[in-house]
N, C-alpha and C positions, 0 to 999 in steps of 0.2 A: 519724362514720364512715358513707359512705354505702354501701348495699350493693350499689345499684343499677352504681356504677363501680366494685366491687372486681374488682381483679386480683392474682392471688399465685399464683407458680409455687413448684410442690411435687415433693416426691419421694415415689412410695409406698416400701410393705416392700420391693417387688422389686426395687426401684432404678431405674424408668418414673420421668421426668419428665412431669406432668401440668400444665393450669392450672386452677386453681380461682380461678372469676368469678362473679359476679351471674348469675341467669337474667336472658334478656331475653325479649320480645313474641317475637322470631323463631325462639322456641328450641321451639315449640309443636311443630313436626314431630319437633324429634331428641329430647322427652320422650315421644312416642307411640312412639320407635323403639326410647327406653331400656325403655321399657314391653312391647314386642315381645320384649325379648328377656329378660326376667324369665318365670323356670317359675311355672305355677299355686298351688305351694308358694308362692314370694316372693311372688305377686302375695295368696294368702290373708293372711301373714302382715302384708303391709301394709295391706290394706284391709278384713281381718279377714269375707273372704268371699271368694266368685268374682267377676271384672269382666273381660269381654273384652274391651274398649278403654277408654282415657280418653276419660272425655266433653269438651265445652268445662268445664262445671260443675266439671270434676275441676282443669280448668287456670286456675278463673277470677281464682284468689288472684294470676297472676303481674299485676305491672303494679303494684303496691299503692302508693299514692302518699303513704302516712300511715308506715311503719314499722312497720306491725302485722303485716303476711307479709314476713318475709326469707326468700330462698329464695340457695341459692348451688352452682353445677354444679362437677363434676372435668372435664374435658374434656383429647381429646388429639385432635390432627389426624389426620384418614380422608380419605386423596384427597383433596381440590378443597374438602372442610368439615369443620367438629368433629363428633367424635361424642362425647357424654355417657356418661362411664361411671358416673357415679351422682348423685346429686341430695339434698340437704337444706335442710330449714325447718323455718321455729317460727311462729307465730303468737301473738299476745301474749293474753290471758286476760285480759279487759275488767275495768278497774279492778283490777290485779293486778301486780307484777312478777316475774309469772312468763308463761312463755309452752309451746306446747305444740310438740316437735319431734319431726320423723317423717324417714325417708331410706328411698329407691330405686338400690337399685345391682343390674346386671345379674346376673344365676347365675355367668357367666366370670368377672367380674371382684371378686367377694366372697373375701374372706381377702386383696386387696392392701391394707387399710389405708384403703380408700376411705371407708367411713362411721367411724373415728376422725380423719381427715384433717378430714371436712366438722365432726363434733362441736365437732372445736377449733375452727374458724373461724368458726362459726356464736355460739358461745359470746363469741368478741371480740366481735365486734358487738353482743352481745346487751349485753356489761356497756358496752360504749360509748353504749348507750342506756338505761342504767340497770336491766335488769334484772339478778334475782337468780338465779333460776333457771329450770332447763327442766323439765316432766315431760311422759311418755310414756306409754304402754299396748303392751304387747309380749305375746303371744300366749306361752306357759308353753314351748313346743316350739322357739320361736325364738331356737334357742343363739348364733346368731351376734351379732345383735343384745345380747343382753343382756350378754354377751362384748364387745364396744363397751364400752357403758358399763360394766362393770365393772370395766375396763382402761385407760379411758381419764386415772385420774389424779384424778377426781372423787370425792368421798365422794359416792358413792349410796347413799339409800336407797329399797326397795322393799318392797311385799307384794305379796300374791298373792289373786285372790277370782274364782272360776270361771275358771280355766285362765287366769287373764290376771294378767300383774306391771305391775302400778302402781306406777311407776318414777319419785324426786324426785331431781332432779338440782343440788343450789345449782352454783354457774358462778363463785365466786369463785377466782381464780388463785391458790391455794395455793401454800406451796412442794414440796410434794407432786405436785399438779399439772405443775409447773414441772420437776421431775426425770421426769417420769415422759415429759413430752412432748420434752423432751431426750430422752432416752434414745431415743425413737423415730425421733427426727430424724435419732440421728447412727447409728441402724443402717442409717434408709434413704439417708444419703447413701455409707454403705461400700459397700453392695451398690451403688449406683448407679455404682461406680468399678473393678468389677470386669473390667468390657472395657475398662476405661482400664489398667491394672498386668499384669491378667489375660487377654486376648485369646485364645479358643481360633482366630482369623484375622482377618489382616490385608490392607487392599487401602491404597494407596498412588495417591494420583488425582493424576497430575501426575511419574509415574513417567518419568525420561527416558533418551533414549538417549545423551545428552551427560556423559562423564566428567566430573566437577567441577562439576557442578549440585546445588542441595539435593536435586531428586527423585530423580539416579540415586544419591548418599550413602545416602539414609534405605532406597531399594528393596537399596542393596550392603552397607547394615549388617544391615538384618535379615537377608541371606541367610549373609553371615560369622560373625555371632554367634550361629546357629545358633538362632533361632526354631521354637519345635517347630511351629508349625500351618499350613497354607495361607498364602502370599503370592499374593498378586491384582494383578501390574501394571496400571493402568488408564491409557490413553494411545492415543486416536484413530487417530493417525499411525505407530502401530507394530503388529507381530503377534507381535513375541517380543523378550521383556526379559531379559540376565541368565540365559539359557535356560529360561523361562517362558513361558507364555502370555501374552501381551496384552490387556487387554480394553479395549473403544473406549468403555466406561459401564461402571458399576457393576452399572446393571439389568442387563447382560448377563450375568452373575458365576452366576449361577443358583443360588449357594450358598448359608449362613446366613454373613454378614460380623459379625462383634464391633466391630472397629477399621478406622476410615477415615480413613489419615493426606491431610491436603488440602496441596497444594502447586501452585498453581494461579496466576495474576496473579489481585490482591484481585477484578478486578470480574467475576471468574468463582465467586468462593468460595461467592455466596448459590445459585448453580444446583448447583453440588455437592453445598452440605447438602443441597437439597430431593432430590437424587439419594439422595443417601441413604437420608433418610428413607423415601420412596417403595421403597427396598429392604431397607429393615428392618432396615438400620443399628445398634448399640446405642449408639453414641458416636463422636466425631470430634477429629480433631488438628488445629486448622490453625495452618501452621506460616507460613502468609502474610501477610504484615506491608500496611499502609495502611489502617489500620483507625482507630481511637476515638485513637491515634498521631499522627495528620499531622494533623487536621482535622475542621471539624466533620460534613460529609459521611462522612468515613468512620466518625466516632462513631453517626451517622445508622445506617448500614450492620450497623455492629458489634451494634447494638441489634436489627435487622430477624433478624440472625445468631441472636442470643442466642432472641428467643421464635419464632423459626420454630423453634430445636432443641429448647426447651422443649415448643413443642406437640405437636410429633413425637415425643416421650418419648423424645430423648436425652439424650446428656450431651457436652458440648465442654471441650474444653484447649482455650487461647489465645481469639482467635486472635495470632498476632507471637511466637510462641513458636520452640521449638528441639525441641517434642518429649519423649518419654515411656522409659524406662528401667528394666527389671527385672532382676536376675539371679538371680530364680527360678528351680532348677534345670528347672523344668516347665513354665517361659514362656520365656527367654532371649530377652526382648525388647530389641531396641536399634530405635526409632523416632524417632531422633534422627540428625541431620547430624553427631552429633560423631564421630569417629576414635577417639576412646578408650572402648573397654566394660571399664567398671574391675573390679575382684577382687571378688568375693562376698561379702557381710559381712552386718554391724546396723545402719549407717548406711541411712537414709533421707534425702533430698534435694528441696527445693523453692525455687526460684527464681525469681522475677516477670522477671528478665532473664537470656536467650538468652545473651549473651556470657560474662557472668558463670556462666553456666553451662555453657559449655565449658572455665573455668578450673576451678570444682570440680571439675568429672570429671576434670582434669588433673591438679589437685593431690591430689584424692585416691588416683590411681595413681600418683603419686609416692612419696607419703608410704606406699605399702602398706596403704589404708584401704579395708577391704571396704566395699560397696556393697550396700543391697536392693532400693530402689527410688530412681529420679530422676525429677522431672516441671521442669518448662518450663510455667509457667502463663501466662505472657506478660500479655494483657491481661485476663486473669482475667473475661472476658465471662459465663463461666458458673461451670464448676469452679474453687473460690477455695480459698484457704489452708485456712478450716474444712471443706469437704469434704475434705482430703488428709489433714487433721489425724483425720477422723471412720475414712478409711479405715485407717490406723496405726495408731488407738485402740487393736485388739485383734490388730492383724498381728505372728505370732508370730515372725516375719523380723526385722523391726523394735525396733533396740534403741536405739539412738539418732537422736533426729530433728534437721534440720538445714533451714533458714531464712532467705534471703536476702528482703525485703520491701522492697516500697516505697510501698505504700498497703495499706490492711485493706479488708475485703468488710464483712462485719457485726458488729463490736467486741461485742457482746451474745452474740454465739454466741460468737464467741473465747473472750469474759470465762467465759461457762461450759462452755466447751468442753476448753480449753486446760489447766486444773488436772486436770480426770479423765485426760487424756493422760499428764502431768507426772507425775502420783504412780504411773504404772507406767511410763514412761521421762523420760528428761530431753530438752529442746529447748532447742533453743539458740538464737540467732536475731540476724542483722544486720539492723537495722530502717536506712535510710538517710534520707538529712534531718533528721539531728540540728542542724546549724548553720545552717538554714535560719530566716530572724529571720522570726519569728510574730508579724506586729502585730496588737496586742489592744487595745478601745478602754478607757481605764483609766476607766472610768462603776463598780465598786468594784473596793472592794482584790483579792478573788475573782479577777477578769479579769485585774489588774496584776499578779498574781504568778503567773500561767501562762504559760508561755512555750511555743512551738508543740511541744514535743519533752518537756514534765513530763509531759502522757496519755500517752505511749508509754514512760514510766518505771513511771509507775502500773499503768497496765494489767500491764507485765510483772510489777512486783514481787508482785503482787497474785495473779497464775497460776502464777507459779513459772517462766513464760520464764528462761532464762538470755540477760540481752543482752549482744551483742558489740561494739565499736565495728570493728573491721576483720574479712578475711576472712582473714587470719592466726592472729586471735586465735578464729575460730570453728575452725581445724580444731585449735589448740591444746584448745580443750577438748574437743571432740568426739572427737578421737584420747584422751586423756584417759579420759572416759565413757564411750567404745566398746570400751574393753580393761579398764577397771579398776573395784572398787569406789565407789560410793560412798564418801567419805570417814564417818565416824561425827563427828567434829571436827574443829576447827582446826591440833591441835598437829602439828608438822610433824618429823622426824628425820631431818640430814643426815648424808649420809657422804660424803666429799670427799678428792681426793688434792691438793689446792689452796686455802688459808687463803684469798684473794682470792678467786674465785668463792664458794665460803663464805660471805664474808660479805659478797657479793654477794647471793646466797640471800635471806641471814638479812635484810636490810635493805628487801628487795622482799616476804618474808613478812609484817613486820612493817608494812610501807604499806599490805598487801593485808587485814590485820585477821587475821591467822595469827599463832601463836605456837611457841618454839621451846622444848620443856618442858627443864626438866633429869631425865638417864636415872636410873633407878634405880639404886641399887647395886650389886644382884646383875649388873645389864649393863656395869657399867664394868670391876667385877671381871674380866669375862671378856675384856672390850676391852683392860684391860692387860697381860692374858696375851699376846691376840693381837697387839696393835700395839707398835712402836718407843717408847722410852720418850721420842722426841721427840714424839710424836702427840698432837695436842690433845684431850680426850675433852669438851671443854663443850660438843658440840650447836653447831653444827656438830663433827662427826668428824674431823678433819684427820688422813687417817694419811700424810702426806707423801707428796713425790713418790714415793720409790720404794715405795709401795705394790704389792703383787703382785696378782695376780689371787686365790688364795685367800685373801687380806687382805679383799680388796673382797667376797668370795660369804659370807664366815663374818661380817662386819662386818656388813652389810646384813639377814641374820636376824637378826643379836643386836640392832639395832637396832629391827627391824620387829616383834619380840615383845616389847618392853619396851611396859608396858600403861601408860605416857606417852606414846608416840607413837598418832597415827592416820592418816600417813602417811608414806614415806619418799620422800626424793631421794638419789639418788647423782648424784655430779660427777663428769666424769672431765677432766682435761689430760693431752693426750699428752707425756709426756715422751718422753726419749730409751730409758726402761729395759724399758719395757714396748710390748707391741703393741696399737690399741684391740680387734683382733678376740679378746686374747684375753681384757681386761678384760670385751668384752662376755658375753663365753659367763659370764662367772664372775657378773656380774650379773644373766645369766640364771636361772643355777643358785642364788644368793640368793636371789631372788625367789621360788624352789619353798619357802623355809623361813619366808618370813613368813605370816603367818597370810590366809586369802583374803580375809578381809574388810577386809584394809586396803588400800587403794592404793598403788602404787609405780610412780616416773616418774625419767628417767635426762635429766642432762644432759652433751653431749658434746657440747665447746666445739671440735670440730675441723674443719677445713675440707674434711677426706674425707667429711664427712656421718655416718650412723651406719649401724654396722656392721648388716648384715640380720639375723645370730643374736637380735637382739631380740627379732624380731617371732618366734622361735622357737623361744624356751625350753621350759621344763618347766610354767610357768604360762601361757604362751601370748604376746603382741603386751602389748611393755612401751614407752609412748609415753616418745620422746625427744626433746628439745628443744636449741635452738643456744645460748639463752644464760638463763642462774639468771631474769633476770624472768618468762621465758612460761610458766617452769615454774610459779613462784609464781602468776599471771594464773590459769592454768587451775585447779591447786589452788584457789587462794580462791573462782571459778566454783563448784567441785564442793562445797564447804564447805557456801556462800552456800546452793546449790540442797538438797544435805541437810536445810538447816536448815529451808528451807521445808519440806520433803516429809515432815518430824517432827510440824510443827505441828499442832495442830485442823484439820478442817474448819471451823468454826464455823456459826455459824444466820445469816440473813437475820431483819431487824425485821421483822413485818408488819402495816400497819396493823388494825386492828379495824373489821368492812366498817361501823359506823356511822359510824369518823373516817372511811373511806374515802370513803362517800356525802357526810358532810358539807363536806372538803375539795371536790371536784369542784361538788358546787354552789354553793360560794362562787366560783370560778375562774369559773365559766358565768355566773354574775351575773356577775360583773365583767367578764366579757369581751364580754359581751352591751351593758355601758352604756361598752365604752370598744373596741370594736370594732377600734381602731389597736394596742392594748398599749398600753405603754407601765406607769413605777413605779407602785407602789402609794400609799397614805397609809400612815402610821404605824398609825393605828388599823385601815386593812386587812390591813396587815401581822402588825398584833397577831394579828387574828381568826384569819389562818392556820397562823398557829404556832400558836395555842393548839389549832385544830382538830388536829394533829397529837401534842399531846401535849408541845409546848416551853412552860414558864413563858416568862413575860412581866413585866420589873417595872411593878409600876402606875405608867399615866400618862395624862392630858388632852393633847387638843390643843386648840389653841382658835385664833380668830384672831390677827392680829398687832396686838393690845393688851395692854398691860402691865395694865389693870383685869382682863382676862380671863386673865389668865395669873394675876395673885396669887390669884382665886378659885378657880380649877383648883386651885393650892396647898395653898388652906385644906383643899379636899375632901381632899387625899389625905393631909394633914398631914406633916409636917416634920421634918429635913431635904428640901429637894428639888432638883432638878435642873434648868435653864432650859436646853434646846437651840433652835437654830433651824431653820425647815423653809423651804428655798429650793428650785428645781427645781432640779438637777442638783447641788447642795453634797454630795460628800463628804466634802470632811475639814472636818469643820464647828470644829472645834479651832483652822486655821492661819488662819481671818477674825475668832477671837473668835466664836462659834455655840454655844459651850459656857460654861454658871458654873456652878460646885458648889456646893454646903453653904449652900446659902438658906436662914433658918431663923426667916423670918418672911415677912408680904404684903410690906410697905413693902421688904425688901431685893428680892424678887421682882421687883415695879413698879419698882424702880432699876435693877433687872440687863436687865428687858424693854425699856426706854426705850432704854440706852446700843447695848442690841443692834440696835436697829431701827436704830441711826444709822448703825451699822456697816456691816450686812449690809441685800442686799433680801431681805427675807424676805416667807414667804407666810404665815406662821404659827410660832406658840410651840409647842415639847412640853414638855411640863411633868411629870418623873419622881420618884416618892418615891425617895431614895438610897439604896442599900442598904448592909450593913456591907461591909468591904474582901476581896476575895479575890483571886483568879489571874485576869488578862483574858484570855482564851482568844477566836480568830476560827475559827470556822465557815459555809462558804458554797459558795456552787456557781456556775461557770461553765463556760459550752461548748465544747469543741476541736469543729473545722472535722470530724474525722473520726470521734470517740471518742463521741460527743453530752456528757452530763454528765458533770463532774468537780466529785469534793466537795472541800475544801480543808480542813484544820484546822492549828492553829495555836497561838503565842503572840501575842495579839492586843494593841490599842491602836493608839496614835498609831504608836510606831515600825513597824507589823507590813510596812512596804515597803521601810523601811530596811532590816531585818535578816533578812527574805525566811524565819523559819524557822519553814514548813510544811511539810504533805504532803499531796501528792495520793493521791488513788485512784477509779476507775471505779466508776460505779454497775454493780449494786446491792453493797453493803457489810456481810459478815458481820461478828459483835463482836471472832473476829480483825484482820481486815481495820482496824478500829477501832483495838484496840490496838494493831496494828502503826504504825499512822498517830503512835500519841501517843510511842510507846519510839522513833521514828524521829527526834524533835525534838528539839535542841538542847537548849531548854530545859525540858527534862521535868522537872528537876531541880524547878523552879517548883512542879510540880505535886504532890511527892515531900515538900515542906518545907525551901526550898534555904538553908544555913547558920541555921535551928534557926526557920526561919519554921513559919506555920503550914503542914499539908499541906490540897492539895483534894481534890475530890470527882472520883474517875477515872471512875468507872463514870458519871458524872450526865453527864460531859462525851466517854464513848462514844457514852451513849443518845445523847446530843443528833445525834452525829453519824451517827447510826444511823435517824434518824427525818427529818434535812435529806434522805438518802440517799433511804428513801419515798417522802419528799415529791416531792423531784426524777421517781422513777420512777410515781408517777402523776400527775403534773400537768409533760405534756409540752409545754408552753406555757412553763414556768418558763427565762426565758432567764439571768437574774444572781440571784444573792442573797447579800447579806451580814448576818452576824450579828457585829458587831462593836464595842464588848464583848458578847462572852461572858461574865458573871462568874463563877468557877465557886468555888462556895462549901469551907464544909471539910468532909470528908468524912462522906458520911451527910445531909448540906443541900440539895445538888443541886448545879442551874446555873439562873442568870436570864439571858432576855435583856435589855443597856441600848439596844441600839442596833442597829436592821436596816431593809435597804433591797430592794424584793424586786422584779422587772420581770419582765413576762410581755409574749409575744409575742403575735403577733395569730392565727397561726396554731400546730397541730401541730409540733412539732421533726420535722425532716425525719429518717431513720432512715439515717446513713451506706450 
């Protein structure tokens, strides 16, 4: 990691976009200017005396051409150049890895988070070049400082000795660490989205006077939907908009502007942001398409967009979007082109596509689905999914979230971002390109059984995403979730004036993994009090057609208290005898007698739609459905998503910083003597796994002589194993590359001979054979978008035939684990399947628990298979027989 070209734009506390870069040579004047504007206090504290300028001497560490001063600035654009808002380094402690770091941040700009910001990034680099730790000297009075490090996530430790703490900082990324720099991240991107949801004023740049343009929509939406704060027409050619003022620029506006929707032709949009900017803007919309969309020019553009708003410490939507949506009673923002500002609600909304997101807003004022917030990220150039995600984290508006996607921003923040959202509301989410063919080159089995849309199964099952395949079936659960309980279970209790939809129901619960319990006594008892003695009472309920209205309200509590069920349906067909409006009111008034914690959802199979008293019972908006499957669909969603949101959290493996240090230095050697990548040897492979903490069964490799191969043999004694080593042989089985049960030289020397004939090989491995267990595959390969994905399995020869694995996204708690193994077909294997031996579960967690590590420090790892896995009986462990591991030349690029 060089420091010298590091770039990384950040967000502080107050939600300022910053960049944080390498200092350079030219930075000499704006660290005497940062230094200007530090008070006699900060300037004591840092230099542990008075100094009324920096000398050169003071500036002479920049430039450092060894790694020994990394120094690294916040910066945000001021007029025409950067200003520096604060400054960190370390210097490395000769013969030491440890290094000593020191940070300058102005008076103004102290408490935004500026020296925790530099801490962490200073610390990457530091462990990228192998140090362990930092220490410091901080002056006893300087709370702010020691408030850094005490905050930042690190075990510190400190003393104290004449008014000064001498302050040891270790730098190893804990998972501690790791929460705690989360936690910070996703408060500064909430705040940073506050003039994006929140707007106390709005200017509109491209505001027109032409009915039926996007500009005059978005300026005639916000003044219809009743935006509490200043509108700002902004428009050259005009002096009054909509009976408003006019303004021919922004700068003219003389105001404080929050929100700057941009509608402008694209190759005006880069002059408007800097408009902006220049007027102190806090954030922008642009809703103008020809961007990173049509070309590479305009990707060029979209880019120039993105860190010109970044250095300006904004924040941008889009740009190619539709715009921004609150119905905050306090904001009532409609910053969008669409026509419809839907009803007030829990539902929140995000959509990578404009069009599609005129239909949500459609459909969800259809359906009667309150609204909190909507955004239109478009080309997601700046503000992405995990920022919207970070803003709803604790938005108390916000009850269920809602997801249309069609690429991810940074899969790592998702992966830990997404779960904390989840276990206080549910998301839902249409991810698109699922049948899009992912060609993968099958170099192992790993790669051959990923298919481009398995990471985007993982990642979700992994967070707790509920995915949708249509946008049907996302308002089907999200109306669902937005009105009703959590389900506590599966078990399902119908009440139906119609045996066929029934067991229509019943047949779609039972696909969807729901069950249909049988009721208790004491409820049937009452059931055939209440119902016809034609009425079916096994669950499904049938109380025939001419069920009445208090048939349907007294049925539906007696059902929804019976402590078998954990949630109800009711069905209705219209017959001739009854009215739907008046069944519905009585289904209404049922639902006041089930208990709240269970769910309850109506289906009415009629072509009048559903009657509106639903949404206005005594318990409130009871989601209705057209036909028995969507109801089951959305049930089994709400089920599925329960169940996760029950589970452990669980822990992350973390290596032990000795394996730590020793894996990375193996990978640097090797990569240093093979500079292209490219696989390992068997015996390098060994050394890695074992650095990690995975057995290995013992074995030689030798050349391809059958002499050398029997003495291998002898050393490791017998039975043993004759594999072959060819460049690119995977299935070394289907050439003959495999004999078992060698159990002397002379069979050895016969088995090496006939193999050579067969195969070109470059070499023998020669394995002692171990006793029989469970073949288990464990491995990792990479989605285009996701980075790693670990894979486990029932492994062997069949493991591509029979494809039965499971993915999931690094990094891999021991749930995460487990869920991988109960997910598999054949688990049973592992269990003891018809009165076999049982394995080792925990041995063949670890393992997969420590490929996960491995993967997540050694970013170079592009494949690896472990395959057999042997995983012995329970209490033995797991060996590895067989792994093939390839590293690239370079860092894994970071989606």
């Amino acid at each position: 990691m060089n420091a010298a070209t590091y770039v990384q734009q950040a967000v502080l506390r107050d939600g300022s976009s910053v960049v944080l870069r390498g200092v350079r040579a030219d930075d000499r004047p704006r660290l005497r200017a940062l230094f200007a504007r530090m008070s006699p206090r900060s300037i004591r504290h840092r230099f542990f005396g008075a100094k009324r300028e920096l000398s050169e001497a003071d500036l002479s560490w920049i430039g450092d051409s060894e790694d020994r001063v990394v120094g690294l600035a916040v910066t945000v654009r001021h007029g025409d150049d950067e200003q520096i808002l604060g400054v960190g380094r370390y210097h490395v402690v000769a013969g030491t890895a440890t290094a000593e770091v020191a940070f300058d941040v102005a008076d103004a700009d102290q408490g935004r988070g500026i020296g925790t910001l530099l801490l962490e990034h200073l610390a990457a680099i530091a462990r990228a070049h192998q140090l362990v730790a930092f220490r410091a000297e901080v002056e006893a009075d300087n709370s702010q400082m020691l408030e850094v490090f005490n905050r930042s996530g690190f075990a510190v430790h400190d003393t104290v000795e004449n008014h000064v703490f001498h302050v040891d900082i270790p730098i190893a990324e804990t998972e501690r660490f790791v929460e705690v720099a989360a936690a910070r991240e996703q408060r500064a991107a909430a705040s940073s989205l506050r003039a994006v949801f929140a707007p106390t004023s709005v200017a509109v740049i491209g505001a027109s006077r032409t009915t039926g343009t996007i500009g005059r929509a978005i300026l005639d939406n916000l003044i219809r939907d009743g935006f509490r704060g200043p509108i700002y027409p902004i428009n050259p050619h005009a002096q009054e908009l909509a009976g408003r003022r006019c303004y021919a620029s922004i700068g003219e506006v003389g105001a404080p502007i929050d929100l700057a929707v941009i509608v402008v032709p694209s190759r005006e949009v880069e002059r408007a942001v800097a408009a902006c900017a220049a007027a102190g803007v806090h954030a922008v919309v642009v809703i103008s398409a020809g961007f990173a969309e049509v070309s590479a020019g305009g990707r060029a553009a979209e880019h120039r967009l993105r860190d010109g708003v970044r250095a300006a410490g904004m924040r941008m939507v889009g740009p190619n979007c539709m715009g921004v949506l609150s119905t905050n009673p306090g904001v009532q923002l409609n910053a969008t082109f669409s026509p419809v500002f839907p009803p007030a609600g829990g539902v929140s909304m995000a959509t990578q596509s404009g069009a599609l997101g005129l239909t949500m807003l459609d459909h969800a004022r259809a359906r009667e689905l309150g609204i909190a917030d909507f955004i239109s990220i478009g080309n997601k150039a700046d503000v992405s999914v995990n920022d919207v995600l970070s803003y709803w984290h604790d938005d108390p508006r916000t009850k269920v979230i809602a997801l249309y996607l069609e690429s991810f921003g940074n899969p790592r923040t998702f992966t830990r971002l997404a779960p904390e959202v989840a276990r206080q509301r549910p998301i839902v989410a249409v991810k698109s390109g699922r049948s899009a063919a992912g060609k993968r080159a099958a170099s192992s089995h790993s790669a051959a059984l990923a298919s481009l849309d398995v990471g985007i199964d993982a990642l979700f099952a992994q967070t707790g995403v509920i995915r949708v395949d249509t946008l049907e079936q996302m308002f089907d659960v999200v109306g669902l979730l937005a009105s009703q309980p959590v389900p506590e279970g599966p078990r399902i209790g119908i009440v139906t004036n119609a045996g066929g939809p029934g067991i229509l129901l019943a047949d779609a619960c039972e696909a969807q993994g729901l069950t249909l319990p049988k009721l208790t006594e004491p409820t049937l008892v009452q059931l055939r009090e209440l119902l016809p003695a034609e009425a079916g009472l096994t669950n499904p309920i049938d109380m025939i057609a001419a069920a009445t209205p208090e048939q349907y309200e007294v049925a539906i509590a007696l059902v929804g208290r019976d402590p078998n069920v954990d949630a109800v349906v009711a069905i209705y067909v219209p017959p001739l005898v009854t009215r739907p409006e008046d069944i519905a009111a009585a289904i209404a008034r049922g639902a006041a007698g089930v208990p709240p914690g269970k769910p309850i959802a109506t289906v009415f199979m009629s072509s009048q739609g559903t009657p509106g008293m639903l949404a206005r019972g005594p318990r409130g908006a009871i989601p209705s459905y057209s036909f028995p499957e969507n109801a089951a669909m959305a049930l089994a969603a709400a089920v599925r998503y329960g169940r996760w949101r029950r589970r452990p959290v669980g822990q992350r493996l973390t290596l032990a910083s000795g394996q730590a240090q020793d894996l990375r230095t193996h990978v640097r050697a090797w990569l240093d003597a093979h500079p292209a990548g490219g696989w390992l040897s068997s015996d390098e492979v060994a050394q890695l796994l074992t650095a990690v903490g995975i057995r290995v069964a013992a074995q030689r490799g030798t050349p391809p002589e059958p002499i050398a191969a029997a003495a291998a043999a002898n050393e490791l004694g017998y039975p043993v194993v004759l594999k072959a080593i060819a460049p690119g042989l995977v299935h070394k089985a289907d050439v003959g590359g495999v004999v078992l049960n060698l159990g002397s030289a002379a069979e050895v020397a016969a088995a090496a001979e006939a193999m050579r004939a067969r195969v070109a090989l470059t070499g023998f491995l020669v394995q002692r054979q171990l006793a029989r267990g469970v073949e288990a595959l464990v491995g990792v390969t990479l989605d285009p978008s996701l980075g790693a994905l670990v894979v486990a399995g029932i492994g062997g020869t069949t493991v591509e035939l029979y494809k039965d694995v499971a993915f999931r996204v690094t990094p891999i708690t021991d749930v995460d684990a487990r869920d991988m193994l109960d997910q598999l077909r054949g688990r049973a294997l592992l269990d003891g399947y018809r009165g076999g031996p049982a394995a080792d579960r925990e041995a063949l967690r670890d393992v997969i628990q420590r490929i996960a590590a491995l993967a997540e420090l050694v970013p170079e790892l592009a494949e690896l298979d472990l395959n057999p896995l042997i995983v012995l009986e329970p209490g033995a462990g797991a060996v590895v027989i067989d792994a093939r591991l390839r590293l690239t030349a370079g860092d894994r690029t970071s989606p």
